[in-house]
ZAMAR-552610 format. One record per residue (C-alpha): residue number from 1; residue in three letters; x, y, z. Coordinates in Angstrom, 2 decimals, padded with zeros to 5 digits, m for minus. Layout:
% ZAMAR-552610
node num->NUM&residuo->ALA&x->X&y->Y&z->Z .
...
END
This chain:
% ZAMAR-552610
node num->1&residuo->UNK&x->m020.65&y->m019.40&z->002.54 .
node num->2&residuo->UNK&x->m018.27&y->m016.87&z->000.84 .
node num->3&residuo->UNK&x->m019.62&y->m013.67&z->000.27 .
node num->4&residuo->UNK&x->m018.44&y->m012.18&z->m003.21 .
node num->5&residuo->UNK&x->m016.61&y->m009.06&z->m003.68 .
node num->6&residuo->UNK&x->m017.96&y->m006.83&z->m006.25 .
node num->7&residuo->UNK&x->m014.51&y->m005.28&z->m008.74 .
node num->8&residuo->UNK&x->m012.95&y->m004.27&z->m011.19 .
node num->9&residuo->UNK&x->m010.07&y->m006.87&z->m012.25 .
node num->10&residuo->UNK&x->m007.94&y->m004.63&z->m014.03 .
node num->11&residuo->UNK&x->m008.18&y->m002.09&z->m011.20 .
node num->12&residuo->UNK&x->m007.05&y->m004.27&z->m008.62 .
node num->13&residuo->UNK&x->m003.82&y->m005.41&z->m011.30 .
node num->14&residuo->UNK&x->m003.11&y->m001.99&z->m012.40 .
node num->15&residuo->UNK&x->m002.69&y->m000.74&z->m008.78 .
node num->16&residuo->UNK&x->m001.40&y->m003.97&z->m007.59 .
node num->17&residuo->UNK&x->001.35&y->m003.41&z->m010.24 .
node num->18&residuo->UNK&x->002.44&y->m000.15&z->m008.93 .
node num->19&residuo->UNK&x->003.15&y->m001.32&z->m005.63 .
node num->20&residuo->UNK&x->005.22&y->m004.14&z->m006.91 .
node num->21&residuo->UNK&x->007.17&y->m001.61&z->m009.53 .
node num->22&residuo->UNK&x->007.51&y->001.41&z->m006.33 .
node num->23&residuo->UNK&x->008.85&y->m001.52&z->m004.40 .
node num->24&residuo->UNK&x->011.24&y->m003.22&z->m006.85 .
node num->25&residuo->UNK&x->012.70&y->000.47&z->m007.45 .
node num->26&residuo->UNK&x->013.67&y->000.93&z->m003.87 .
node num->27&residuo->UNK&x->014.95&y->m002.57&z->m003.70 .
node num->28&residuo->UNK&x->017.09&y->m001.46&z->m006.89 .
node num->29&residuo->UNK&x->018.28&y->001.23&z->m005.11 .
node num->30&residuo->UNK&x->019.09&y->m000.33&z->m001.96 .
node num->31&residuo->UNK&x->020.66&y->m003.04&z->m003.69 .
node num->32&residuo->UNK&x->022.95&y->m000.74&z->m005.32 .
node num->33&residuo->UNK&x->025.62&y->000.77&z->m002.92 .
node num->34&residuo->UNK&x->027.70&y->001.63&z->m005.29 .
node num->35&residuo->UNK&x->025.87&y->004.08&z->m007.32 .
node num->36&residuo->UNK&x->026.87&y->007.87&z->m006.82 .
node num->37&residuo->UNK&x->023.92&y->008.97&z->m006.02 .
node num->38&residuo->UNK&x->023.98&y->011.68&z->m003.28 .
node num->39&residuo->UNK&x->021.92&y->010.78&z->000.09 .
node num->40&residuo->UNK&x->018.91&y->013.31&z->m000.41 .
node num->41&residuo->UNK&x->018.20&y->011.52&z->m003.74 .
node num->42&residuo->UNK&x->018.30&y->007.87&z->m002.76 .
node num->43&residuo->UNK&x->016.04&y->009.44&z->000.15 .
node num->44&residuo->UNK&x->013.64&y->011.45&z->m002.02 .
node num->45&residuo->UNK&x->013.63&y->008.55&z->m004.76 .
node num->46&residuo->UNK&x->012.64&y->006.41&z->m001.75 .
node num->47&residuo->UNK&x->009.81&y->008.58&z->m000.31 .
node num->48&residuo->UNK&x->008.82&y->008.98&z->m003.38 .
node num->49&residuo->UNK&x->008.45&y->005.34&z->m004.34 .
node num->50&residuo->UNK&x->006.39&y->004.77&z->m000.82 .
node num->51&residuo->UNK&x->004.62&y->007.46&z->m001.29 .
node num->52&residuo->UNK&x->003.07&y->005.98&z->m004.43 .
node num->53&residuo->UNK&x->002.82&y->002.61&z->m003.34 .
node num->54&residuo->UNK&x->000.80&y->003.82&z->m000.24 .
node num->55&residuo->UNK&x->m001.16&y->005.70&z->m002.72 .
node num->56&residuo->UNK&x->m001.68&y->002.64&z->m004.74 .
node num->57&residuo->UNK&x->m002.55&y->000.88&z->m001.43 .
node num->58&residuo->UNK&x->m005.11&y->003.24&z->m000.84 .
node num->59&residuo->UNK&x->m006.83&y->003.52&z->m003.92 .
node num->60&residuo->UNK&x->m007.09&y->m000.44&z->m003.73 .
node num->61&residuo->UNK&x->m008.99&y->000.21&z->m000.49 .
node num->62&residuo->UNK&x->m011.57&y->002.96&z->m002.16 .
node num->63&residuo->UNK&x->m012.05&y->000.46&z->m004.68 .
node num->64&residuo->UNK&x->m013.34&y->m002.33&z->m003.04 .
node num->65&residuo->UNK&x->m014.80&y->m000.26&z->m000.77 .
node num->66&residuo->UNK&x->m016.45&y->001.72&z->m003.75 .
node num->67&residuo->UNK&x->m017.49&y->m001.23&z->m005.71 .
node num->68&residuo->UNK&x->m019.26&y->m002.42&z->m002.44 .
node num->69&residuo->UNK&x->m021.38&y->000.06&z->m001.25 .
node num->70&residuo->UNK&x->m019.24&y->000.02&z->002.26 .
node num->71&residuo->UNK&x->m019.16&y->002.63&z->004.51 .
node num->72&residuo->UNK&x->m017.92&y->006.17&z->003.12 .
node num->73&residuo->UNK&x->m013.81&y->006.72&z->004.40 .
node num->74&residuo->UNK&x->m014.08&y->009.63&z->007.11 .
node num->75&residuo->UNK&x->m009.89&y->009.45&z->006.25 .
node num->76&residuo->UNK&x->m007.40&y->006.96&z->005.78 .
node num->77&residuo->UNK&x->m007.32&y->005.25&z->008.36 .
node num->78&residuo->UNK&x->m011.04&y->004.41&z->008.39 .
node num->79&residuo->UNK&x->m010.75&y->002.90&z->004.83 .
node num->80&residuo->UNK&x->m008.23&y->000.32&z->006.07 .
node num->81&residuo->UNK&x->m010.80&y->m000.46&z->009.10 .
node num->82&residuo->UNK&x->m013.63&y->m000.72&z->006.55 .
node num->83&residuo->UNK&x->m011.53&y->m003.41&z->004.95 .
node num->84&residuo->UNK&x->m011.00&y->m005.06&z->008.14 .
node num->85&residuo->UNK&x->m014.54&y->m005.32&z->009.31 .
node num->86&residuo->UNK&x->m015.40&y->m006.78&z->005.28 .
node num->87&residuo->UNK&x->m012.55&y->m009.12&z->006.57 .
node num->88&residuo->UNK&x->m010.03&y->m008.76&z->003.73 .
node num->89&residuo->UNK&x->m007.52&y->m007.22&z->006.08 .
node num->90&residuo->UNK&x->m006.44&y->m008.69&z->009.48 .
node num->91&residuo->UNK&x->m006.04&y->m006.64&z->012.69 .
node num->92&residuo->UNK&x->m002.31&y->m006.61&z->012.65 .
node num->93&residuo->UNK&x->m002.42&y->m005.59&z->008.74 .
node num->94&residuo->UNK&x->m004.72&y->m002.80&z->009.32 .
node num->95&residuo->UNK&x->m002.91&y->m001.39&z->011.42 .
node num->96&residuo->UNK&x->000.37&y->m001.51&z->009.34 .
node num->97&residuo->UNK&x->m001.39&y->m000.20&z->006.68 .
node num->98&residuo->UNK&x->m002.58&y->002.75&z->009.16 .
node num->99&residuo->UNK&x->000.85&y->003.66&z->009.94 .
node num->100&residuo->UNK&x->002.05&y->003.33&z->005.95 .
node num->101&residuo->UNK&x->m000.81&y->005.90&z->005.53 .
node num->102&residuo->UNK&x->000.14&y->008.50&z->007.72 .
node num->103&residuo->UNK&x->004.19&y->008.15&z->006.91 .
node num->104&residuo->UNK&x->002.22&y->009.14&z->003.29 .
node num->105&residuo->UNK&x->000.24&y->011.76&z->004.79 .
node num->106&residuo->UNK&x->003.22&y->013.05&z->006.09 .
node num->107&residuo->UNK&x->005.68&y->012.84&z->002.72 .
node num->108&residuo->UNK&x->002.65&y->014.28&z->000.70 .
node num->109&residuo->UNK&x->001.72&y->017.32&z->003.03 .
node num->110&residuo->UNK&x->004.96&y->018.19&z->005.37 .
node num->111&residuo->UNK&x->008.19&y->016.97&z->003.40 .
node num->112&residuo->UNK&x->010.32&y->018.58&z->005.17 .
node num->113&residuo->UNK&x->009.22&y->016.73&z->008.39 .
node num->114&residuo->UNK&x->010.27&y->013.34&z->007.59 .
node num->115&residuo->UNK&x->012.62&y->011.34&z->009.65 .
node num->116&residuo->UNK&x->015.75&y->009.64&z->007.81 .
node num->117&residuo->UNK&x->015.71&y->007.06&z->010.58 .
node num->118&residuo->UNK&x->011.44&y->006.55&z->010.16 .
node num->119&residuo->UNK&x->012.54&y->006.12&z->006.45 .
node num->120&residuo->UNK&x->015.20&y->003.95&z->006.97 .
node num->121&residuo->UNK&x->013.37&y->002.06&z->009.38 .
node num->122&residuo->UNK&x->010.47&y->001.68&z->006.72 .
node num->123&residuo->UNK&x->013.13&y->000.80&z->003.77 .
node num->124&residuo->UNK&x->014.73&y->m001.82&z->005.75 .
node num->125&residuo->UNK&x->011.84&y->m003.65&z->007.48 .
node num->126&residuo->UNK&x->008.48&y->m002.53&z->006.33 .
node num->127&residuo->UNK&x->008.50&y->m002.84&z->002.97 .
node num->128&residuo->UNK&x->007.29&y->m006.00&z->003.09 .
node num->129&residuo->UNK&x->003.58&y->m004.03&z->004.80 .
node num->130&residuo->UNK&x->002.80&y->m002.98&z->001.31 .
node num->131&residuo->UNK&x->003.10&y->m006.66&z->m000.40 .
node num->132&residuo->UNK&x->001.12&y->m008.09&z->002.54 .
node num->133&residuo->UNK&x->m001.72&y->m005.42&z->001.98 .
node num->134&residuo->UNK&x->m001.82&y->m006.19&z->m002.36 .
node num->135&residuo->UNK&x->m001.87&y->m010.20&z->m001.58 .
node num->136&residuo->UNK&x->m004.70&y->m009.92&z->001.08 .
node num->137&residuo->UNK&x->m006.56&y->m007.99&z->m001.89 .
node num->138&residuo->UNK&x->m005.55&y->m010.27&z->m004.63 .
node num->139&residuo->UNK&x->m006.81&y->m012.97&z->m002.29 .
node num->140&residuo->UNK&x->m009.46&y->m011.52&z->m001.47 .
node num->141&residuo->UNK&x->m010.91&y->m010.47&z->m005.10 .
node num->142&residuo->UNK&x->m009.08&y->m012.34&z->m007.63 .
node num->143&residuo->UNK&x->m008.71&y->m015.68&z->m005.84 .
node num->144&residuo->UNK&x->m012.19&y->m015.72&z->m005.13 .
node num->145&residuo->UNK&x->m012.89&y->m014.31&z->m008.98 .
node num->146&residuo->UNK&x->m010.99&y->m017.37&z->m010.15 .
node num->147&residuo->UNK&x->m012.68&y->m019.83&z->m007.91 .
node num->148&residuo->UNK&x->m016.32&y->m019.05&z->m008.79 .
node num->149&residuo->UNK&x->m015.52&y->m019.54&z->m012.49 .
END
């Protein structure tokens, strides 16, 4: 039996659509060697981008989580394990989605402190994190929205 998921549809596509536009940008940028921008803007126009798709990601999470009557978040971290338990997010995803929430911990409270390798490393290969998290809530809410109709 499949247990439904109290939201709010145009929450979950509102925020849904701000990871995919935060995402596209950087892609945009990546994609785009040839543009004159200096190296501390592609980098802050790229923390800045995953910084608000985290963000996004996150206030997917205290949504659902919100909606439902789950457990109250002690922090980050413990939102994405709420999820898990629910079972919208698998093991491995939650804790990607851990580590994309302290790299935004990090870019929101200590700048100054971030890695260009951890950023580059999260550009080229981790990207993808933040499109796995939005499906598994898609899935998870509108999928099941659309099948119960």
């Amino acid at each position: 039996m499949t247990t439904l998921i109290a939201f709010d549809e145009d929450v979950i596509l509102a925020k849904a659509s701000i990871v995919e536009s935060c995402l596209a940008t950087i892609r945009e940028l990546e994609s785009n060697t040839n543009a004159s921008l200096d190296d501390w803007i592609r980098r802050d126009v790229e923390v800045l981008n995953i910084q608000r798709a985290a963000q996004a990601c996150l206030d997917l999470a205290h949504h659902l989580i919100a909606s439902n009557s789950w457990d109250l978040p002690r922090d980050t971290g413990h939102a994405m394990s709420i999820l898990k338990r629910h079972g919208i997010l698998t093991e491995d995803l939650e804790t990607k989605m851990r580590a994309v929430q302290g790299f935004r911990n990090i870019a929101v409270h200590r700048y100054t402190e971030i890695d260009p390798d951890i950023l580059a490393a999260i550009v080229d290969h981790h990207l993808s994190d933040l499109e796995e998290f939005t499906r598994a809530i898609l899935n998870a809410t509108l999928a099941l929205d659309s099948s119960e109709k």
